[in-house]
C-alpha positions as CSV (number, residue, x, y, z in Angstrom):
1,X,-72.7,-24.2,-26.9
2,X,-74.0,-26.7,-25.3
3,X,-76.9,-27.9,-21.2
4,X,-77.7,-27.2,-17.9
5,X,-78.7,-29.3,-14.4
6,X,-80.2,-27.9,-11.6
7,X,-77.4,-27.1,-9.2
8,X,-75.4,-30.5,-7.3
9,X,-73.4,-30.9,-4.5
10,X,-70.0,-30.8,-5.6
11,X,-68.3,-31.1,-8.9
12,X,-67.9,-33.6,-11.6
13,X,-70.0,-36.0,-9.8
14,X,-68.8,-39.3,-11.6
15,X,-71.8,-41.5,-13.0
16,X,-69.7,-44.4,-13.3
17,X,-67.3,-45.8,-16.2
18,X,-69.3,-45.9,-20.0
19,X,-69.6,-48.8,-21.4
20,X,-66.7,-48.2,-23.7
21,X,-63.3,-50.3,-22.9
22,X,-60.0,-50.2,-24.5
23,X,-59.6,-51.7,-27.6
24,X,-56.5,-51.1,-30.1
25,X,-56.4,-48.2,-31.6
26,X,-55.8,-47.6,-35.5
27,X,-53.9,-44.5,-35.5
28,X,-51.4,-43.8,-32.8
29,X,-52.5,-40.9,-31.0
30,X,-50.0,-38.9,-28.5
31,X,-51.8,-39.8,-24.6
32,X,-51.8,-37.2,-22.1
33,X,-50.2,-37.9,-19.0
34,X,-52.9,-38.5,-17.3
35,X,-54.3,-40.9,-19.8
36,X,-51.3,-42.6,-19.7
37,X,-51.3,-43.1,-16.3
38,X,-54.6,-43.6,-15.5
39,X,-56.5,-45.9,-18.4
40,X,-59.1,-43.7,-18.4
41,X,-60.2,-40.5,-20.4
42,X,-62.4,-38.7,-17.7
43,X,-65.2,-36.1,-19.5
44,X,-67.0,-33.7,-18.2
45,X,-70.3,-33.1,-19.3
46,X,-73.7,-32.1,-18.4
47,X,-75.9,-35.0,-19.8
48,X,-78.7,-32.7,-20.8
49,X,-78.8,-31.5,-23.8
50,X,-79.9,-33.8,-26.6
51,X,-78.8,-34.7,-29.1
52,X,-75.4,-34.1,-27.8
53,X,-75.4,-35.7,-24.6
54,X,-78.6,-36.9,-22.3
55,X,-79.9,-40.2,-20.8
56,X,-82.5,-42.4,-22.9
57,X,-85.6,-43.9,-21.8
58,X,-83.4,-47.0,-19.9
59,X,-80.9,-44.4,-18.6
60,X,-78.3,-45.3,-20.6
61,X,-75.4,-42.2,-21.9
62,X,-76.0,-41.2,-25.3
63,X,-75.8,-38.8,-28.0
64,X,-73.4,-36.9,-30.3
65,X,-70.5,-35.8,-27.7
66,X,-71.0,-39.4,-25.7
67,X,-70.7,-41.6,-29.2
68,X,-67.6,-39.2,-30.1
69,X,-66.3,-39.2,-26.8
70,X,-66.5,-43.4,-26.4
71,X,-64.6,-43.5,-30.1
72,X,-62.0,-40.7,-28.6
73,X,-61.7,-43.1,-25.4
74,X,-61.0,-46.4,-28.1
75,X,-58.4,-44.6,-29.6
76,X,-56.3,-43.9,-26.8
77,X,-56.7,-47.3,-25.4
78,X,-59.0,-45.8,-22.4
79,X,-61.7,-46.7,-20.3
80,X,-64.2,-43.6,-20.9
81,X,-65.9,-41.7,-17.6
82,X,-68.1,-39.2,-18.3
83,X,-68.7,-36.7,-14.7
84,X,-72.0,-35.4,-14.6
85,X,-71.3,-31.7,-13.9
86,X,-74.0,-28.4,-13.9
87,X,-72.5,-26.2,-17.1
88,X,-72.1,-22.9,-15.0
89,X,-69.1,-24.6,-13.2
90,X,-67.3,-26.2,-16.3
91,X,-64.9,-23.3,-16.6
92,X,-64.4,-22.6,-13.3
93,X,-63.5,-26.4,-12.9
94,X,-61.5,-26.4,-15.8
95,X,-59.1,-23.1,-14.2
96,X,-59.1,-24.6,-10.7
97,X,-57.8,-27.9,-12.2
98,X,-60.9,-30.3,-11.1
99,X,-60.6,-32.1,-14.5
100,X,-58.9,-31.9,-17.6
101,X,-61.9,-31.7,-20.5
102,X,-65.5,-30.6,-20.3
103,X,-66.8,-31.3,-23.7
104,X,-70.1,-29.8,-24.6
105,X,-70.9,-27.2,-27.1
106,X,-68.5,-24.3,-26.1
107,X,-68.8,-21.1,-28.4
108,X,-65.6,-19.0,-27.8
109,X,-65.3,-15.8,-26.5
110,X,-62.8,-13.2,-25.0
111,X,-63.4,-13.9,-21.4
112,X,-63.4,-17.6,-22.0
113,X,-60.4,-17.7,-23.4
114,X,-58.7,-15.8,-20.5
115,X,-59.3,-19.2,-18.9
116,X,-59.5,-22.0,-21.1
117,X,-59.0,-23.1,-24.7
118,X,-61.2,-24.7,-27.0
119,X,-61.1,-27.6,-29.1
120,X,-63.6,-27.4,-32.2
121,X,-65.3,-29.7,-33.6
122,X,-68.7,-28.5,-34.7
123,X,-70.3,-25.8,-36.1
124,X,-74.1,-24.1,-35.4
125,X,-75.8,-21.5,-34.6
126,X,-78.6,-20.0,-31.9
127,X,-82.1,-20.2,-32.4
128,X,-85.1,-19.7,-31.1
129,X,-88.3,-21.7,-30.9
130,X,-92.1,-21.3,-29.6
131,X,-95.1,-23.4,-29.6
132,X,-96.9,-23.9,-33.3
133,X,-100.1,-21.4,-32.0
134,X,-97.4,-18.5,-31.6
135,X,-95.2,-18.3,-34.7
136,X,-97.3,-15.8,-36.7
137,X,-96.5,-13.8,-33.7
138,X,-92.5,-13.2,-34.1
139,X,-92.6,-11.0,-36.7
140,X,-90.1,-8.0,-38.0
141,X,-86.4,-7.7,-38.0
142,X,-86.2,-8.1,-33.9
143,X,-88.9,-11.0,-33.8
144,X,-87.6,-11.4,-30.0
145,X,-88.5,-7.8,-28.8
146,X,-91.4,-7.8,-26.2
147,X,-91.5,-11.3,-25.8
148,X,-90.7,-13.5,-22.3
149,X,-88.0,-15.7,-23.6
150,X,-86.2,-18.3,-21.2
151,X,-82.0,-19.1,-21.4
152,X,-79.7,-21.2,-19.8
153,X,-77.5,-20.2,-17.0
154,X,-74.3,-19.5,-18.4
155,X,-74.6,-20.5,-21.8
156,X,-74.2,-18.3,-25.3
157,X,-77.8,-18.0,-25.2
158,X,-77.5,-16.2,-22.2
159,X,-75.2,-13.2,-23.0
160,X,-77.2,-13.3,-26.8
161,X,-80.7,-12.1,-25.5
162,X,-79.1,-9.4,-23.5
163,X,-77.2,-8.1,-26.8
164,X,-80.6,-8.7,-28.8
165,X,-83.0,-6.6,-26.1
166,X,-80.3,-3.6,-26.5
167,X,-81.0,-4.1,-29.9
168,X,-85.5,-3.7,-28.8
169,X,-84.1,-0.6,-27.1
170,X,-82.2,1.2,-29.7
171,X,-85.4,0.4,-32.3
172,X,-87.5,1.7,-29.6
173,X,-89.6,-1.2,-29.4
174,X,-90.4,-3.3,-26.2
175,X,-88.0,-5.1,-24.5
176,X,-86.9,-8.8,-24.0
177,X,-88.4,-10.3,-20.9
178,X,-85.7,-13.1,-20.2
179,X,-86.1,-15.6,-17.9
180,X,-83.2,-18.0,-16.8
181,X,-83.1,-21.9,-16.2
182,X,-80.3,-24.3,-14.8
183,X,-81.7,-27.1,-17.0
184,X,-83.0,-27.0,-20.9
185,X,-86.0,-29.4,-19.9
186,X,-87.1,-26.9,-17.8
187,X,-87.4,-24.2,-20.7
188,X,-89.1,-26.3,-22.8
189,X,-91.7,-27.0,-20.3
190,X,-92.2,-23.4,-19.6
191,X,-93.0,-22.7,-23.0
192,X,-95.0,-26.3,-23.4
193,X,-97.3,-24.2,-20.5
194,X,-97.3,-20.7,-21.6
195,X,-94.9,-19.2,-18.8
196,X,-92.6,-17.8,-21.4
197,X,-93.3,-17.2,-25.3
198,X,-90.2,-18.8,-26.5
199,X,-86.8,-20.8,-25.8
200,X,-83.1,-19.4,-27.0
201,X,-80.7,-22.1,-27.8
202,X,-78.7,-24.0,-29.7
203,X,-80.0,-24.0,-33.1
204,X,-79.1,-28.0,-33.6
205,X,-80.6,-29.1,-30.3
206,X,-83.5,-26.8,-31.0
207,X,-83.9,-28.3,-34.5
208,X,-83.3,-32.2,-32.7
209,X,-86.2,-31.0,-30.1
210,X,-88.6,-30.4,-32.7
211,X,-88.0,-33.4,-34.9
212,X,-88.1,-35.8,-32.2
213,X,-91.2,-34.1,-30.2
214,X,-93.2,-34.0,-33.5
215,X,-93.4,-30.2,-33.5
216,X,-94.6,-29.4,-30.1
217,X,-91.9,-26.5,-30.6
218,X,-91.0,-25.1,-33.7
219,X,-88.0,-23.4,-34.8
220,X,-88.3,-20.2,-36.0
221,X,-86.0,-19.5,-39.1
222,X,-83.7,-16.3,-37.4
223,X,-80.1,-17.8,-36.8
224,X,-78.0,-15.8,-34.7
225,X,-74.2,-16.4,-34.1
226,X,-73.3,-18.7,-36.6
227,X,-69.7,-20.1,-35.1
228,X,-67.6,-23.2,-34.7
229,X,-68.2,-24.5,-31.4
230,X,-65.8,-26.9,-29.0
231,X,-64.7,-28.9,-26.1
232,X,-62.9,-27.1,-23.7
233,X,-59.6,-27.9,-22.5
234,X,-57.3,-26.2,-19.6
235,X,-55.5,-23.0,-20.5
236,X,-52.2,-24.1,-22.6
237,X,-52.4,-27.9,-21.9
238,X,-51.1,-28.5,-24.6
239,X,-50.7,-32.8,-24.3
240,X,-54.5,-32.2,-23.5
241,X,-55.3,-30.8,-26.5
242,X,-53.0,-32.7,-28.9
243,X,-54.4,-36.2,-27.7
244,X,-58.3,-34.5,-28.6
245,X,-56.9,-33.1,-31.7
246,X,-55.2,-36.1,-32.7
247,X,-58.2,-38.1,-31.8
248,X,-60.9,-36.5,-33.6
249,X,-58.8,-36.0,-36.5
250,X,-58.6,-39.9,-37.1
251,X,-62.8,-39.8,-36.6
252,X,-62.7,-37.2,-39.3
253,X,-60.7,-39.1,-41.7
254,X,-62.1,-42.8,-41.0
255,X,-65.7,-41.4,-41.6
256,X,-67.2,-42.0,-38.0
257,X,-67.5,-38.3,-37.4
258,X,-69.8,-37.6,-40.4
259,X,-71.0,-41.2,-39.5
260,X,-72.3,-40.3,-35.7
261,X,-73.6,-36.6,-37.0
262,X,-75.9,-38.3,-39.6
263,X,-77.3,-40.5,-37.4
264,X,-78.8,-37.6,-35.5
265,X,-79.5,-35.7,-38.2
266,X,-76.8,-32.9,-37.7
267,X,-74.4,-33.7,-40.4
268,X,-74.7,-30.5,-42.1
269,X,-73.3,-29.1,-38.9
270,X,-69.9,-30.6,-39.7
271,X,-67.0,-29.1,-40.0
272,X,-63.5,-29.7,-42.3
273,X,-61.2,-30.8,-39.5
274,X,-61.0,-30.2,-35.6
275,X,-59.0,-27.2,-34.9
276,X,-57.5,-25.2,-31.7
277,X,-58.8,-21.7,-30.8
278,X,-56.6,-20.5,-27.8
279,X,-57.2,-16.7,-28.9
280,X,-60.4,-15.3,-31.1
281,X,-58.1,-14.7,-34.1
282,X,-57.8,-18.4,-34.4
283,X,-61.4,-18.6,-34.8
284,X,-62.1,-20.1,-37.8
285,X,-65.4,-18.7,-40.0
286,X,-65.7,-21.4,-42.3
């Protein structure tokens, strides 16, 4: 799931080449075309959503997917160029052929995969989280019911809250007031100054967020959705996916995977091995 800027003009607007730069690879992994032709392993991703993927105090690219991502870009012998693009238009970009990969946190579903497929390599959940003052206040089995909660456009979180207020409904108990953002800063802020009573997202970046603020949020201890989640990658491009596969798979093995998890405090989000999903039954619960 990864997320979440404030609509641009245009798509995929390029940031610039990271800092990455071929170097030999120790496994040899099968390039994409376009790799192949190009030198260059072009990302899409929405640089706001930490840990994954957000600028640090001297602007520099960092973060889960960008540390992965420069390692994947090694690999292949690639330059690495990460396009800053709004995560509403990643799929739709992805279909109409703008680029190749938008890796962020991806949770699959049917009506994604009627467009895209997904490369896993992670696994979490959706959580919610509220200022210290008002955590006595979530209370019951549908702690969200009656309270103004803000999403992200587009994202898991999104489509959650409107499954958990039918849940308020049938219980007969006050609805979910959501409220929806284009960028995950400006959820927290709304929360931060009492506009809404809690944010819905990503249970690792929620978790990340409270660590790193020293509890201006907390994370209240419901998870919902507990899935793999994933990159994703052009319906049936298959030289696409191999190449990511391939990659990741020599991260997993080599010990930088766990290695870059660890270092922001997610590595019990791992997973086994990075998988496909181009249907729900692939899926994998584990």
């Amino acid at each position: 799931m990864i997320r979440y800027l404030k609509p641009m003009a245009g798509l995929g607007i390029a940031l610039g080449l990271a800092a990455w730069s071929a170097a030999p690879a120790s496994a040899e992994i099968a390039k994409s075309p376009e790799v192949a032709q190009t030198g260059t392993l072009a990302i899409a991703n929405t640089l706001d959503f930490a840990p994954f993927e957000y600028l640090d105090a001297d602007g520099q690219q960092t973060g889960i997917i960008i540390e992965l991502a420069g390692e994947v870009a090694k690999l292949v012998g690639a330059k690495l160029d990460i396009q800053r693009t709004p995560f509403p238009s990643m799929i739709p970009g992805l279909s109409a052929g703008r680029f190749k990969i938008a890796w962020e946190t991806f949770s699959a579903n049917e009506d994604r995969l009627k467009q895209v497929d997904f490369v896993m390599f992670l696994k979490a959940g959706v959580a919610a989280s509220t200022a210290p003052d008002l955590v006595a206040s979530f209370t019951g089995d549908h702690p969200l019911c009656g309270k103004r909660v803000g999403v992200s456009a587009g994202t898991a979180s999104d489509f959650l809250v409107d499954k958990l207020d039918a849940e308020c409904k049938a219980a007969n108990l006050p609805p979910i007031q959501k409220s929806v953002f284009n960028a995950s800063t400006d959820i927290i802020q709304a929360v931060l100054s009492g506009r809404i009573d809690a944010r819905l997202d990503d249970a690792t970046a929620s978790s990340y967020f409270e660590v790193t603020s020293k509890g201006k949020l907390v994370v209240l201890p419901e998870l919902y959705d507990v899935a793999p989640l994933g990159m994703a990658v052009a319906k049936g491009d298959a030289a696409t996916q191999t190449m990511m596969i391939e990659a990741l798979s020599e991260l997993f093995k080599n010990g930088t995977y766990q290695k870059i998890l660890d270092k922001y405090g997610m590595g019990k989000y791992a997973i086994q091995e990075p998988y496909l999903v181009d249907s729900m039954d692939k899926v994998r619960k584990d």
